[in-house]
Structure formats: structure tokens, C-alpha cells
C-alpha positions in Angstrom: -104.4 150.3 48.2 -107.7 148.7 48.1 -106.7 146.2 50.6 -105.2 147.9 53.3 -108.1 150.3 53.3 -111.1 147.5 53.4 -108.8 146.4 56.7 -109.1 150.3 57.9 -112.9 150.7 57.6 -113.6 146.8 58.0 -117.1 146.1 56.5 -119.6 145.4 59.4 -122.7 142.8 59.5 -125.6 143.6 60.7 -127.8 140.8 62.0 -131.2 140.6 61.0 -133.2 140.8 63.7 -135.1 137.7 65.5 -138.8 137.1 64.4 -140.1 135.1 67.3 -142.6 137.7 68.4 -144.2 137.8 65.1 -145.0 134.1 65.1 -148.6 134.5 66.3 -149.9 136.6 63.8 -149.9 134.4 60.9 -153.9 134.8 61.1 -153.5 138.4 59.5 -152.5 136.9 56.0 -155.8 134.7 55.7 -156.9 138.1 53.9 -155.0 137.4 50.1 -155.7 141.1 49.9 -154.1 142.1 52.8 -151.3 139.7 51.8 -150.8 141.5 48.8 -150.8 145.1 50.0 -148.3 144.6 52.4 -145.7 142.8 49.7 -146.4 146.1 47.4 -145.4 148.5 50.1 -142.4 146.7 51.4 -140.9 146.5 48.0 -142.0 150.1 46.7 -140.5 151.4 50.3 -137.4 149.0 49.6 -136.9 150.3 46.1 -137.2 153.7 47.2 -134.1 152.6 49.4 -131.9 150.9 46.6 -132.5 153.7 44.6 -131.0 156.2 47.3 -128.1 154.3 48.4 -127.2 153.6 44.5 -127.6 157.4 43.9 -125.0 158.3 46.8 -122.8 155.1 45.3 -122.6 156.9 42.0 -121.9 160.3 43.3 -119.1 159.3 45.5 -117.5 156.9 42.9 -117.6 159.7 40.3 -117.2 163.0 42.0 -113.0 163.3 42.2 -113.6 166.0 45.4 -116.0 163.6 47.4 -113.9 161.0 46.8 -110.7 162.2 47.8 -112.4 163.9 51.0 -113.8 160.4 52.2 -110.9 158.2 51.3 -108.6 160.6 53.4 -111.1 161.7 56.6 -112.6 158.5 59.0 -114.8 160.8 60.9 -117.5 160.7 58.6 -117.9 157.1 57.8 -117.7 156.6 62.0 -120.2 159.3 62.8 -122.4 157.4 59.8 -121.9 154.3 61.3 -123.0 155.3 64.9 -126.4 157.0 63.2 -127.1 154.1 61.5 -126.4 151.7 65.0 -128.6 153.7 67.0 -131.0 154.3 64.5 -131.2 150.7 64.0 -131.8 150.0 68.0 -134.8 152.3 68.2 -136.4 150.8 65.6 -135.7 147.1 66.1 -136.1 147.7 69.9 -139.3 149.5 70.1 -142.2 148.2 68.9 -144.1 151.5 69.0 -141.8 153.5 67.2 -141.5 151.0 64.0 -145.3 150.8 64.0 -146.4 154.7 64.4 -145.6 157.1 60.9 -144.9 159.3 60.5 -141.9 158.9 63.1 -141.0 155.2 61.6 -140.7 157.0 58.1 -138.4 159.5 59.5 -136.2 157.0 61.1 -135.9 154.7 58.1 -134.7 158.1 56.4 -132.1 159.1 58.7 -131.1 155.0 58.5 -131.4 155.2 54.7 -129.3 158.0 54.4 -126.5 157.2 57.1 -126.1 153.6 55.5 -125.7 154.6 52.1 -122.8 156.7 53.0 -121.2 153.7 54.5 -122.1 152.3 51.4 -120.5 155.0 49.1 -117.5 155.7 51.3 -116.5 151.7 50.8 -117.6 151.8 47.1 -115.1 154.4 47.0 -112.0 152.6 47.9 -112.9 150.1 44.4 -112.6 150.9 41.0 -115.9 152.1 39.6 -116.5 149.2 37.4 -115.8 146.5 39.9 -118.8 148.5 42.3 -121.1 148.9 39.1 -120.8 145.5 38.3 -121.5 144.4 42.0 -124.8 146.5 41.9 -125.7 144.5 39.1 -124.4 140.7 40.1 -126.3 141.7 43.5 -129.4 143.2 41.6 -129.6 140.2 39.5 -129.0 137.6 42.2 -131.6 139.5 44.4 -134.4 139.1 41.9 -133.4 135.6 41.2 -133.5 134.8 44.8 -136.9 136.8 45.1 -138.8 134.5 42.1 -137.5 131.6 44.3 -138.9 132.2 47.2 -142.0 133.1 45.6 -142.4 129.9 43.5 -140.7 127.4 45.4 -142.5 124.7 47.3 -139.7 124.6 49.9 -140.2 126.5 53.2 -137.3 128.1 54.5 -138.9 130.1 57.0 -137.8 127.1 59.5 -134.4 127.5 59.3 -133.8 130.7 61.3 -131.9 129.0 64.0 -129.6 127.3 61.7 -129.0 131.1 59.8 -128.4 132.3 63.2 -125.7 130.0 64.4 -124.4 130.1 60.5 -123.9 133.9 61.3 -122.5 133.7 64.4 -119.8 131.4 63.3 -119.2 134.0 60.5 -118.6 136.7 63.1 -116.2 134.5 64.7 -114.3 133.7 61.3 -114.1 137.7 60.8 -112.4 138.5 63.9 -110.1 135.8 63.2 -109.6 138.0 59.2 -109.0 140.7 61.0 -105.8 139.4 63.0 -104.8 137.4 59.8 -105.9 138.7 57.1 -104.9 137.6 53.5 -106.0 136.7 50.7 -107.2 133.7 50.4 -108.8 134.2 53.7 -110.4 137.1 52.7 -112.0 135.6 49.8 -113.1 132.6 51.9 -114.6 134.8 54.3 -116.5 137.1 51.5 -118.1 134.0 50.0 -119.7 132.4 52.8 -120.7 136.1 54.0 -122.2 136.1 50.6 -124.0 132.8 50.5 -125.2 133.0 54.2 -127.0 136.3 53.2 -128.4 134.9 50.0 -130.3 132.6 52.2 -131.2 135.4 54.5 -133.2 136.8 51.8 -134.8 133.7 50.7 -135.7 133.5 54.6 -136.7 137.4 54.8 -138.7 137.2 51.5 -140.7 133.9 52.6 -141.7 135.7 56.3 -143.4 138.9 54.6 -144.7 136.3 51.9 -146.9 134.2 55.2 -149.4 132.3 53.3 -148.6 128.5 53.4 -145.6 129.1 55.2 -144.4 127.8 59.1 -143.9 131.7 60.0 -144.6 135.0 58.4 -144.4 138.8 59.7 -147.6 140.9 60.6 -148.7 143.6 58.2 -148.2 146.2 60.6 -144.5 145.4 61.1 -143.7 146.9 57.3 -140.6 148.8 58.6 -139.2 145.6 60.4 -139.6 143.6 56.8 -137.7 146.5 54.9 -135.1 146.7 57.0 -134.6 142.8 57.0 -134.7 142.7 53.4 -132.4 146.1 52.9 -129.7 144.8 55.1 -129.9 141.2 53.5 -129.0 143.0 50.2 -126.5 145.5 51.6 -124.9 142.5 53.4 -124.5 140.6 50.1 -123.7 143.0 48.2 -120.4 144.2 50.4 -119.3 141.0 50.1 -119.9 140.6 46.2 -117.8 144.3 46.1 -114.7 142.3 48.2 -114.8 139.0 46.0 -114.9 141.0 42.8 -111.9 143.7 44.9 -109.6 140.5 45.4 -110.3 138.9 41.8 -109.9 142.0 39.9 -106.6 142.5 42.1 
């Protein structure tokens, strides 16, 4: 059952978006303090985001009616899906919109809300246990990945072009699932989804960090470096959910 209906509502990827027009203000993070205040409100505003899409993950998984309703009806995940497309577009798109609150707040909401659904409604097609223990291989794998990119000597923020292509050539290799899926291919697919977006949030992380490093993200652009981050861990996390779906199998 779980099978065919990951095939039905197929998970999407949503690519992070290019940084190049952030490269020239790597001046704003000579301020430490500056620095510093920006990482604390990307990661309290990302939190706040985990923490919402794990709430709507638990009620869906555990409420029988919910469950049922979305497991049987597609026009809610779709109409999610759209919100969270468009949504997505005005805020990676325009400049002036991510950058001016409270309208950028507002937007990240709507996005926020509309993904966890997607979120929940997929959760809901796996046994509870298998989606509580992705939340926690992905929680722990997150903050392992975080500390990494915090202490590490090693600048990643370099390899963007190399993420890119590595992305690209997943897109291709999930078309290609979705006309032959199996298995094995499944599972192939699922773990290089998951290890291209484990580097996407060593990359993410070491751009808000700046400091030392080749690029880094302005202050300003707080929205664009909680969106990264939050659909780095979605990302990895939907493809934890189908390696642990197929295993558990």
C-alpha cells in the first residue's frame, strides 16, 4: 500500500535557490555581533518551523478521521502544493518582499503551513513509527551536520556548482523512478537524495555562518537563509521516511 501511494503523490524537490547575488556583501559579517544575531534569528525562526510541521506530522499520523480523509482525497495535498510553489516564487523572486515584515512573516506562514501538510499527508501513508523515527534520524543527523559546519576548517561554501549539477542529475534519475520504479531503484534514488541534501545543509549552514568563508548571505536576507535551511531538512528528511518505508517493507 505504501508503495503504490508514494508513486501517487511522488515526493517533490525543491531546489535551493542560487546565492550569487549575495556574494558582495560578505563586508556585513565583519561585525561578530551582527554575525551572531542573525544565526540566533534564523534558527529561533527555523525552530519555530520544525516545531509546526512536526505538530501537523503528529496530528495527521494519529488522528484515524484525518487520516483516512487525506489518504483517500488528492485535492488537498495538490491545492497545498500549488500554495507552497507560489509562495515560494514570491519570496525567492522578489527581493522586496523577503526583505519587508511584516509581509515576509506572513508569507513564510502561509509557506510553513501549506508544506507541513504535504509533509503530514506523506507521513501518513507510513506507519507511525517508521515517520517518528525519521524525525529523529533527521533531527540527529541535522544537528550533527550543523556542529560540522560550525567547527570544521573546510569551506564548503565553494561547491554550489557542483551541488547544483549533483541535483540536477538527481532530477533526471527521478523521472527515470517514476517510469520504472522498483525497489531497488527506489532506495538508490532515496539515498543519494539524502546524501546530496546532507551537503546542502553543510553548504546552507556555512553561507549564513560568513566569517572566514569564500561566500556568506547578508543579514537582511534572514527569510532566504530559513527557507534554504527548512527545505534542506524537509528534503532529507522525505527521503530518510522512503529508505526507512522500503526497509521496514
Amino acid at each position: 500500500m505504501e508503495k503504490s501511494q508514494v508513486n501517487q503523490k511522488k515526493m517533490y524537490i525543491s531546489k535551493p535557490p542560487e546565492y550569487k547575488e549575495f556574494e558582495d556583501d560578505r563586508y556585513v559579517f565583519t561585525d561578530e555581533t551582527i554575525r551572531r544575531a542573525f544565526v540566533r534569528k534564523v534558527y529561533s525562526i527555523l525552530m519555530v518551523q520544525m516545531l509546526v510541521s512536526l505538530g501537523v506530522i503528529v496530528w495527521f499520523l494519529y488522528d484515524v478521521r484525518v487520516r483516512f480523509y487525506v489518504e483517500t482525497n488528492m485535492w488537498p495535498f495538490l491545492v497545498a502544493f500549488g500554495v507552497t510553489f507560489v509562495v515560494l516564487i514570491a519570496l525567492m523572486c522578489c527581493g522586496d518582499v523577503r526583505k519587508k515584515a511584516p509581509m515576509n512573516f506572513i508569507l513564510l506562514g502561509i509557506f510553513t503551513v501549506a508544506e507541513s501538510f504535504i509533509l503530514a499527508t506523506i507521513s501518513a501513508m507510513f506507519n507511525s513509527k517508521t515517520v517518528m523515527l525519521a524525525v529523529g534520524i533527521t533531527a540527529i543527523v541535522f544537528l550533527g551536520l550543523t556542529i560540522f559546519s560550525f567547527q570544521t576548517k573546510w569551506d564548503f561554501t565553494m561547491s554550489g556548482g557542483f551541488l547544483c549539477v549533483a541535483l540536477v542529475v538527481l532530477l533526471v534519475f527521478g523521472l527515470i523512478v517514476m517510469f520504472f520504479p522498483g525497489r531497488t531503484m527506489i532506495l538508490i534514488y532515496s539515498s543519494l537524495g539524502a546524501l546530496i541534501f546532507g551537503f546542502y545543509i553543510v553548504y546552507d549552514t556555512q553561507l549564513l555562518m560568513g566569517g572566514e568563508h569564500q561566500l556568506s548571505i547578508s543579514p537582511e536576507e534572514y527569510i532566504f537563509a530559513v527557507l534554504a535551511l527548512y527545505l534542506d531538512i524537509v528534503n532529507f528528511f522525505l527521503y530518510i521516511l522512503t529508505i526507512l518505508g522500503i526497509a521496514r517493507r
